[in-house]
Steps between C-alpha positions, in 0.01 A plus 500: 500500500575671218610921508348705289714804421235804510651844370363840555477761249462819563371666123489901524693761271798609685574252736519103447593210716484139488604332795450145597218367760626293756336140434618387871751568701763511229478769236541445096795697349415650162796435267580827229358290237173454626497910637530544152199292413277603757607879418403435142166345556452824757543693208281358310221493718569854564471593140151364499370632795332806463450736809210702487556844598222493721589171627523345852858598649562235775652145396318198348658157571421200236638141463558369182540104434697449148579157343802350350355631168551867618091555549275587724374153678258608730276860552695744621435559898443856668632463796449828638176638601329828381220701427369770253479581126915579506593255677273270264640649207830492586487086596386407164756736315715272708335252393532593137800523500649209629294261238597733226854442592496124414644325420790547714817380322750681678433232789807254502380185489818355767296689781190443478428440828602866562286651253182246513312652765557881566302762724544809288414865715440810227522796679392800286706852500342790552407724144815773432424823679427789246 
């Protein structure tokens, strides 16, 4: 059976994390090089995804599929559940953003299977107090 290294992302302003999933009972290490990477395409993503200041304020979990070519292979999955205009609103910024993104060079091609299948959670910060 083949392990499929699945990474968690957590996208918001201030704070940022990747850390890998477990695919069994062992646990994928994430080497600096490919921090790097998966910090840059965070960044990306981040710079394309535009938070309404209105928008829903809990966290929105996707999984993204990309091919060798650095694309989008399949649709992209919301994997958590919601309700609502915001929280509508705020899924297909998400959305947005992540196609816009492509393609996604930054992606070393040596570890693919780290990067191929990802589960992505945005969590949006709150709007500056005034």
């Amino acid at each position: 059976m083949r392990l499929k290294a699945i990474h968690r992302a957590i996208l918001c302003l201030c704070v940022v994390v990747f850390a890998p999933g477990p695919s069994s009972a062992q646990t994928n290490a994430i080497s600096p090089a490919l921090s790097a990477s998966l910090a840059a395409f965070r960044a990306r993503v981040m710079q394309n995804w535009l938070q309404p200041p209105d928008g829903y304020r809990g966290q929105i979990v996707i999984n993204v599929r990309i091919g060798r070519n650095k694309l989008l292979r399949d649709n992209i999955q919301v994997v958590s559940k919601g309700d609502g205009d915001q929280w509508t609103k705020s899924r297909d910024n998400i959305i947005r953003a992540v196609f816009a993104s492509q393609p996604f060079d930054m992606l070393p091609d040596d570890d693919y299977s780290a990067w191929n299948d990802m589960e992505i959670e945005f969590v949006p910060t709150p709007p500056p107090a005034k």
